[in-house]
C-alpha positions as CSV (number, residue, x, y, z in Angstrom):
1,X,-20.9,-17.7,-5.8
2,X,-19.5,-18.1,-2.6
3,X,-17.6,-15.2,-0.1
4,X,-15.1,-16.5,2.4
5,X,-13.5,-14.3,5.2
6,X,-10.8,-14.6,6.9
7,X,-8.8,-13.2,9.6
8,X,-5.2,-13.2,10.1
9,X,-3.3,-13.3,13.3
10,X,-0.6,-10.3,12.1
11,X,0.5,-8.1,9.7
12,X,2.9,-10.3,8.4
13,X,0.3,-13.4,7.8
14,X,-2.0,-10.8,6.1
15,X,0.8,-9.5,3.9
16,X,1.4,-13.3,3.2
17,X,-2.0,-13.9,1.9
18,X,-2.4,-10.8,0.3
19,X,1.0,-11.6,-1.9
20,X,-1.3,-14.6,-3.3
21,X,-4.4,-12.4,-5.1
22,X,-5.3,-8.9,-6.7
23,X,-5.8,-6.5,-4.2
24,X,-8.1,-3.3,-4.1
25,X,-5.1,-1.1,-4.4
26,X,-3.6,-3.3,-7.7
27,X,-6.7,-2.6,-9.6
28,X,-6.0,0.5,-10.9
29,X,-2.6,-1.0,-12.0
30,X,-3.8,-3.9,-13.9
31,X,-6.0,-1.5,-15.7
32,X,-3.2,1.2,-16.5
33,X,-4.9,3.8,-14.1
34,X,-2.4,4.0,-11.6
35,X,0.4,6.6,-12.1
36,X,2.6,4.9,-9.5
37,X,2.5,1.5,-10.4
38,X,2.3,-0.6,-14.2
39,X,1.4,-3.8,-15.2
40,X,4.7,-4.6,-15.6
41,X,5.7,-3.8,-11.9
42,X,3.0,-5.3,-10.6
43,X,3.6,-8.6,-12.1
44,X,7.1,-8.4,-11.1
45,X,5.8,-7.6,-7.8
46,X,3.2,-10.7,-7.8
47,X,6.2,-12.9,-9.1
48,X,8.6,-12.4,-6.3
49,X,11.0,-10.3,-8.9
50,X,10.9,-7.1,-6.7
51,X,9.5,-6.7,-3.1
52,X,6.1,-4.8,-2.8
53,X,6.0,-1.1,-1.5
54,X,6.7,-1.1,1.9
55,X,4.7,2.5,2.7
56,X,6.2,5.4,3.6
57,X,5.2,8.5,6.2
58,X,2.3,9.6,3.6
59,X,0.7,6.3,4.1
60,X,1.7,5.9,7.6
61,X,-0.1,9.4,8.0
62,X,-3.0,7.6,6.2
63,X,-3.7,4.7,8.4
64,X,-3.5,7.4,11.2
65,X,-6.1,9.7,10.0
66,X,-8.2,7.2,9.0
67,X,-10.2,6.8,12.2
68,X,-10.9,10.5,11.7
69,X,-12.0,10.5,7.9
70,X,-14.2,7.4,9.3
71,X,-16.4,9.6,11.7
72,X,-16.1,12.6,9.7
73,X,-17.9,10.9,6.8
74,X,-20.4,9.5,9.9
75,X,-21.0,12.6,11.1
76,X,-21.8,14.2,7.5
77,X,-23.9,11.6,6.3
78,X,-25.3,10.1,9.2
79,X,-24.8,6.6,8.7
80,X,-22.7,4.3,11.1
81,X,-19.8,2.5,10.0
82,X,-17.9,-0.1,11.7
83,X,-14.3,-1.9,11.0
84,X,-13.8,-5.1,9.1
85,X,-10.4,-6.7,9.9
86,X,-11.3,-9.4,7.4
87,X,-10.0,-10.5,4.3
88,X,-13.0,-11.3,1.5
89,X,-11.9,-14.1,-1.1
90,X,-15.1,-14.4,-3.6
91,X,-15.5,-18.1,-5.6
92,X,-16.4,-16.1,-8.6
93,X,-12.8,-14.6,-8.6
94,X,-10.4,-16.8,-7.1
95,X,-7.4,-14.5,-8.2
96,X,-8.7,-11.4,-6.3
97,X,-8.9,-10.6,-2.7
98,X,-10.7,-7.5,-0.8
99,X,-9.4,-5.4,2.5
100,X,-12.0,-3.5,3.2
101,X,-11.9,0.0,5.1
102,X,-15.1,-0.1,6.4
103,X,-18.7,-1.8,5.9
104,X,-21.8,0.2,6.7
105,X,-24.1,-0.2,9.0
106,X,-27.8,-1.6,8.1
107,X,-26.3,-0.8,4.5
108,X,-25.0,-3.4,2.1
109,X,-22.2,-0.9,1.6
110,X,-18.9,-0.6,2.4
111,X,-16.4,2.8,2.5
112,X,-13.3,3.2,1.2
113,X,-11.1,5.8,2.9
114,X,-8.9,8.5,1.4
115,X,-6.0,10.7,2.3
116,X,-4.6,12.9,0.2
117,X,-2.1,16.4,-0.9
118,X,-3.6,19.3,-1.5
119,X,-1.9,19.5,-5.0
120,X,-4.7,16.6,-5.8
121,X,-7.4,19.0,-5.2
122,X,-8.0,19.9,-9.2
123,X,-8.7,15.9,-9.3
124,X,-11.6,16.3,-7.6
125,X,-13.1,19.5,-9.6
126,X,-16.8,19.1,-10.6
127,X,-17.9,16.3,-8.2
128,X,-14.8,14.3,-10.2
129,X,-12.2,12.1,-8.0
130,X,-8.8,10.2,-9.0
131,X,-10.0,6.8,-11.3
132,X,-7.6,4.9,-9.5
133,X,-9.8,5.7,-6.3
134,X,-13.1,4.1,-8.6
135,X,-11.3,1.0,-9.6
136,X,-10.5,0.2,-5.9
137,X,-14.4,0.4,-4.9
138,X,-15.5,-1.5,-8.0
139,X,-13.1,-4.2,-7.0
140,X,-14.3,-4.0,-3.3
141,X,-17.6,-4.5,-4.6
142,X,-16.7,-7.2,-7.2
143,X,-15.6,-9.1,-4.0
144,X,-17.8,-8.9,-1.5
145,X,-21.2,-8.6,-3.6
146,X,-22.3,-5.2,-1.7
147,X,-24.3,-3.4,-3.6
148,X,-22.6,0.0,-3.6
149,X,-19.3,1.5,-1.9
150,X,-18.7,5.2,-0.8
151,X,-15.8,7.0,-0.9
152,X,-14.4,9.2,1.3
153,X,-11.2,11.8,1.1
154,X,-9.4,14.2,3.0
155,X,-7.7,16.4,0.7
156,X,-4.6,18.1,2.5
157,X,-5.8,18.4,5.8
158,X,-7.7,21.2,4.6
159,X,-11.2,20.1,2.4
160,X,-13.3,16.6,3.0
161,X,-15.1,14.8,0.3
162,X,-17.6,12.1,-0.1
163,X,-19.0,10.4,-2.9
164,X,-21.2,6.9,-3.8
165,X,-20.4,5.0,-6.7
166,X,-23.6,2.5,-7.3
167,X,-22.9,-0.8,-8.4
168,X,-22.6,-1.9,-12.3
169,X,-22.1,-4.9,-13.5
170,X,-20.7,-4.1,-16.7
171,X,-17.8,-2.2,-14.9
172,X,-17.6,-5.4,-12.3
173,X,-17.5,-7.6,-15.4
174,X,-14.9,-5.2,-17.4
175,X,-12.2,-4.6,-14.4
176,X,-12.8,-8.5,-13.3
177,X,-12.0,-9.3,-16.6
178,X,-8.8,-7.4,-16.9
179,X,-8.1,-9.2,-13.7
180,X,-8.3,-12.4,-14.8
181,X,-5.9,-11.9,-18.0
182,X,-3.6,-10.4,-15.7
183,X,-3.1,-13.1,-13.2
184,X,-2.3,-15.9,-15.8
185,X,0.6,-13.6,-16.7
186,X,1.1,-14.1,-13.2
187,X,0.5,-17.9,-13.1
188,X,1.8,-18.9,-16.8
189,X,5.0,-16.3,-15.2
190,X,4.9,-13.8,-18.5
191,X,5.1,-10.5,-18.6
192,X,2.3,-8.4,-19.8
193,X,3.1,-5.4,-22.2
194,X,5.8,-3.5,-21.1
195,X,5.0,0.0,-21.4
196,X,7.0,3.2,-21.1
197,X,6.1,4.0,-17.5
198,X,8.4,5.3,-15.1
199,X,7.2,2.2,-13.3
200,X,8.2,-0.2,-15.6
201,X,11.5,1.5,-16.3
202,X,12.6,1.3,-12.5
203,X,11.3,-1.9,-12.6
204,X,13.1,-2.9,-15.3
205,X,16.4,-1.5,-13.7
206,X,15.3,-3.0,-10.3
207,X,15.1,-6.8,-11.6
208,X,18.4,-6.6,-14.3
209,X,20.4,-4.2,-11.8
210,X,24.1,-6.0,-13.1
211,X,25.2,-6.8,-16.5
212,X,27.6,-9.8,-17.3
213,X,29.6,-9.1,-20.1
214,X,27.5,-10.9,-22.4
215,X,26.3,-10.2,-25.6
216,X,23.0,-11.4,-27.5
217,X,20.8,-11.1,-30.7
218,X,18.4,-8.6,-30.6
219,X,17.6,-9.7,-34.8
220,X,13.6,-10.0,-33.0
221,X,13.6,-6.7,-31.6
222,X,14.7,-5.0,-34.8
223,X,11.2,-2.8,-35.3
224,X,12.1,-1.7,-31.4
225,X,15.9,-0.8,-32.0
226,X,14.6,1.2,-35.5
227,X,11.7,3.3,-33.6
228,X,14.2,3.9,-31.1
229,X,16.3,5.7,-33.8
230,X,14.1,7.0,-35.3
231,X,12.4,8.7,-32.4
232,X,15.9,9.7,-30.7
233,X,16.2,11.8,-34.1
234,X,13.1,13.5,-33.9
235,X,13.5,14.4,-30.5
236,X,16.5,16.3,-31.2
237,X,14.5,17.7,-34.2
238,X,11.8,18.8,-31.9
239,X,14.7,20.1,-29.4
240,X,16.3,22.2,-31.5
241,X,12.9,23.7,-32.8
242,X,11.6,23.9,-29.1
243,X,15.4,26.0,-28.5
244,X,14.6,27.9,-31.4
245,X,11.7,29.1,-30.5
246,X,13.1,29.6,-26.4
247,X,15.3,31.7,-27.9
248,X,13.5,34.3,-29.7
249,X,10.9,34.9,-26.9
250,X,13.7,35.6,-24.6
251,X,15.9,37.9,-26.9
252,X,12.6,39.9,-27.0
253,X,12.6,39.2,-23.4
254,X,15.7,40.5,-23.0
255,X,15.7,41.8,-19.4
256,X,12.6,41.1,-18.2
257,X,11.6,38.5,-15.1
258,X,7.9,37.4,-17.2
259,X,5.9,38.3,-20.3
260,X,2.6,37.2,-20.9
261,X,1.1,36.2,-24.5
262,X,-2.5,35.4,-24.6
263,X,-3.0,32.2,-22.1
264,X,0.6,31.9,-22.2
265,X,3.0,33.2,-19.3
266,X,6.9,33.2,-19.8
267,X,9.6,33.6,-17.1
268,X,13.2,34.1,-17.0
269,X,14.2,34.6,-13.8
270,X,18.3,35.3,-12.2
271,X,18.5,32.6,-9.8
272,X,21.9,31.2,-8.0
273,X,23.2,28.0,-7.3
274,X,26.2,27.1,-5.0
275,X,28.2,24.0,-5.8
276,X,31.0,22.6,-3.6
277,X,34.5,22.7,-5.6
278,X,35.8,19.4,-3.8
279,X,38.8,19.1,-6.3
280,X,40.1,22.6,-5.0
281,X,39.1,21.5,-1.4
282,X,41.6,18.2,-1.9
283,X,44.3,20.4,-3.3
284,X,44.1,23.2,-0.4
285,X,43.7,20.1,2.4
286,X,46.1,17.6,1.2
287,X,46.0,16.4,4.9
288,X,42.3,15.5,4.6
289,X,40.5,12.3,3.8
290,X,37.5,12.8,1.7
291,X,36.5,9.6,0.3
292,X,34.4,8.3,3.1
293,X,32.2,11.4,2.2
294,X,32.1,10.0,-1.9
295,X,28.1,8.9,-2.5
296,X,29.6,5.7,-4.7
297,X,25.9,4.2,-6.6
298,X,25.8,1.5,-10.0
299,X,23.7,1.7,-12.7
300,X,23.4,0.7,-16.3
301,X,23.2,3.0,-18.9
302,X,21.2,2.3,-22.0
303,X,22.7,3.0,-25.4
304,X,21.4,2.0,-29.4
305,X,24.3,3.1,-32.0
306,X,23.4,2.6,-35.5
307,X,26.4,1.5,-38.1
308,X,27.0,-0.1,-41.0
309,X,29.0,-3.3,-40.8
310,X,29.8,-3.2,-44.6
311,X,31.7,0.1,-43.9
């Protein structure tokens, strides 16, 4: 086994190689662990079918606290940690690559670096934190050999965190694994199982945005079209039973805001709503051009009609 680093000149040549391996923050994905991002998209991703995420202000917010969480966790713990603006490509796993945080000092550890909302603060209950946060470090450590990785979080602005996950070299060999199957979907350019994440739906949408006009044989997908059925009739089973039930709590209810019921709490609330009557606002202001103000968007909408062609 052999570890290589390398430095880039800019973002954009990192980004470059990075678009060529597994990274620490695709682990979770390959695995299923990540609630943001499937299999499926990251393949599509890896495969030039959809561009990567780009960040946004949470992540941008991220990188700029991370300096702090660094020395926080220092200053808590004691030990020193330094940057590593290196890339770590390992023989052992050519498909994966490793963008550290930061390694420590006289330690043959390294520290990832966490930012995140309060609303994730029952994730970390009982000395717990996110899984998606574990398979990043395992990875990390997969990589660059180190013998153990800490982890540590800022939870909205408000609590810090720290933990040290030890290595194992079942989990290395498990998640590397995974890894491995996943990038010859990559390489052989199949898809792995599609799944019924909101990431693999807008992926889905993303890649096959237009439709032709075409038509095709779906004779191989017949289990898919008859579960679909099947299930579309049982959720409006379970609807109506759900209403059902809605409904005789809140004629109890009757004018009450909430009512409680053993663990359970139920509200029904007056709330209001304003809406904009734009076709009475044309008729009144004949004189006024409103189209430029039209939000005009395309999308395909998904459809299974069962009939019988005999009939």
């Amino acid at each position: 086994m052999s570890i290589t680093k390398i430095k880039t000149k800019s973002h954009d040549e990192w980004l470059e190689l990075r678009s060529h391996y597994i990274g620490g923050s695709d682990a979770a994905a390959v695995v299923g662990m990540n609630h943001f991002q499937s299999p499926y998209s990251l393949w599509a991703e890896k495969t030039g079918r959809k561009p990567g995420f780009a960040g946004n202000l949470a992540t941008e917010v991220g990188t700029y606290l991370e300096e702090f969480v660094a020395q926080k966790f220092a200053a808590e713990t004691g030990k020193k940690v330094r940057n590593c603006n290196l890339s770590f490509l390992n023989s052992q796993y050519p498909f994966a690559i490793a963008n550290i945080d930061r390694e420590i000092v006289g330690e043959d550890a390294g520290l990832e670096i966490k930012t995140t909302d309060s609303l994730n603060l029952k994730k970390f209950k009982n000395g717990e934190y996110p899984e998606n946060y574990y398979c990043q470090c395992v990875h990390y450590m997969a990589v660059t050999g180190k013998k153990r990785w800490y982890l540590a979080v800022l939870i909205g602005n408000k609590e810090f965190k720290w933990f040290v996950i030890e290595r194992d070299e079942d989990e290395i060999a498990a998640l590397m694994g995974a890894e491995a199957d996943f990038w010859e979907c990559v390489t052989n350019d199949t898809p792995p199982e599609i799944d019924g994440s909101k990431a693999t739906t807008d992926t889905i949408s993303t890649i096959y945005a237009d439709s032709d006009g075409s038509e095709c044989d779906l004779t191989a997908y017949m289990n898919d079209l008859k579960i679909y059925a099947e299930l579309g009739r049982r959720i409006k089973e379970l609807q109506n039973e759900q209403d059902e039930a809605a409904n005789r709590i809140k004629a109890f209810m009757g004018e009450s805001s909430a009512g409680y019921g053993g663990d359970f709490k139920a509200t029904w609330k007056t709330a209001n709503r304003r809406t904009f009557d734009v076709k009475r606002f044309a008729e009144e202001n004949p004189g006024i051009d409103i189209s430029e103000y039209y939000k005009q968007s395309t999308y395909r909408t998904f459809k299974i009609t069962e009939f019988n062609k005999g009939a």
